[in-house]
C-alpha positions as CSV (number, residue, x, y, z in Angstrom):
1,X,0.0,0.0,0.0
2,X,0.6,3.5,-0.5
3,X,-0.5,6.6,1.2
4,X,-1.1,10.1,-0.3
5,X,-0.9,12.8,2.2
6,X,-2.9,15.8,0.7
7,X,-2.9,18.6,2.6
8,X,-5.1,22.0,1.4
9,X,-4.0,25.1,3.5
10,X,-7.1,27.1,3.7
11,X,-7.9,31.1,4.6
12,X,-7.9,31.5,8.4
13,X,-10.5,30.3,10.4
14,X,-12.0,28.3,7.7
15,X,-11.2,24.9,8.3
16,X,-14.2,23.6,10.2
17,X,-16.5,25.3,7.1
18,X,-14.1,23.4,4.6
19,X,-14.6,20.3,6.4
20,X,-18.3,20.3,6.6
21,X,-17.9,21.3,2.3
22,X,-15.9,18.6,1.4
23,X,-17.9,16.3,4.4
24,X,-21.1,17.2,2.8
25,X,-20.4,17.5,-1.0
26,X,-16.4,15.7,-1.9
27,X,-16.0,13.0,0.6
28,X,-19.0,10.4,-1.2
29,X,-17.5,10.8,-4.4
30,X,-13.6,10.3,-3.9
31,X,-14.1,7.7,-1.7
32,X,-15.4,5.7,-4.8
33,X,-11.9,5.8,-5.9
34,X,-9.6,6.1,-2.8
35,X,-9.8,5.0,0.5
36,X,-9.7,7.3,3.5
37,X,-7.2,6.4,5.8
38,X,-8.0,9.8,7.8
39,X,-8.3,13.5,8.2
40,X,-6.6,16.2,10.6
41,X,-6.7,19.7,11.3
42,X,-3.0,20.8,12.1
43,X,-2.3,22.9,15.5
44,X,1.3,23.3,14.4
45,X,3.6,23.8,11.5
46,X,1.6,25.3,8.4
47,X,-1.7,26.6,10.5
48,X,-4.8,26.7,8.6
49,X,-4.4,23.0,7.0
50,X,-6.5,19.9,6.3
51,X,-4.5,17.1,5.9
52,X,-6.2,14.0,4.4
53,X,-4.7,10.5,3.9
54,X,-5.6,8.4,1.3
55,X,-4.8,4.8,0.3
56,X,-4.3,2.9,-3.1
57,X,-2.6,-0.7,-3.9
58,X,0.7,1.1,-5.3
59,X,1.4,3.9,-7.8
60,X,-0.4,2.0,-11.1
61,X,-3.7,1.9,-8.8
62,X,-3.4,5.2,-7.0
63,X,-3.1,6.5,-11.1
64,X,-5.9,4.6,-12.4
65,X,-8.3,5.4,-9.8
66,X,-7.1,8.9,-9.9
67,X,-7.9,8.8,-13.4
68,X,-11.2,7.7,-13.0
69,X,-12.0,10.5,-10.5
70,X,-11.1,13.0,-13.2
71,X,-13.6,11.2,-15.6
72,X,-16.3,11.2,-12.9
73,X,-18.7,14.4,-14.1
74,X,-19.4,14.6,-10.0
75,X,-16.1,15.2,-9.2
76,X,-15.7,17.8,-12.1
77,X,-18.7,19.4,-10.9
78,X,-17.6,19.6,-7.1
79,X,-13.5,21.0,-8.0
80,X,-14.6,24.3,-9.0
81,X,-16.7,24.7,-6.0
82,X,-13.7,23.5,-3.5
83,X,-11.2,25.9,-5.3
84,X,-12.1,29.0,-3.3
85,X,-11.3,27.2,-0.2
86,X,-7.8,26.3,-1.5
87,X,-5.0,28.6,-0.7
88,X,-2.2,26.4,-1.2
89,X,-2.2,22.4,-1.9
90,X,0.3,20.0,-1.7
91,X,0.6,15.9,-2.3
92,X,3.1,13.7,-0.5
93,X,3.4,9.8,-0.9
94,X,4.1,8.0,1.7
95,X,5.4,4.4,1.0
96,X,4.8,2.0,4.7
97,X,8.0,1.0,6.2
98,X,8.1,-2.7,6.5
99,X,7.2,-2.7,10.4
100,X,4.4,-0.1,10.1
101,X,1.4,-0.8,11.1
102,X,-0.6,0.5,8.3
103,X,0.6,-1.6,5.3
């Protein structure tokens, strides 16, 4: 397994409203594609920030699936809604050590 940490820095003060948004109108339709390993608000580092992990197979799955997503008129639909929540976005993948729990 892999893990993509996404993490969407938002204005200030607008991560619980982001949260209920993507709760409410995101969460249903990417988890068709990827699975939800969790979600965090962070209290330290970059403030402001959502951090979601998500989990594929490997790389070939986490690209197919992500493919399919872009494909999914849903998912087009919701994007341009989510975008002026987004102040910065990053993704980091995160591949399990071999004693790590989450595998």
């Amino acid at each position: 397994m892999i893990c993509e940490m996404r993490t969407y820095e938002v204005p200030p003060g607008k991560a619980p409203e982001f949260l209920r948004f993507y709760q409410e109108n995101g969460l249903a339709i990417i988890s068709r594609y990827a699975k939800l390993i969790g979600c965090w608000t962070k209290e330290s580092g970059t403030l402001n920030s959502v951090v979601f992990i998500w989990g594929y197979d490997d790389f070939g799955h986490r690209s197919g699936q992500r493919g399919k997503l872009a494909q999914d008129q849903e998912w087009q639909a919701f994007v341009p809604t989510m975008l002026p929540y987004l102040v910065h976005q990053e993704s980091v993948f995160l591949v399990p050590a071999p004693f790590s729990p989450v595998k």
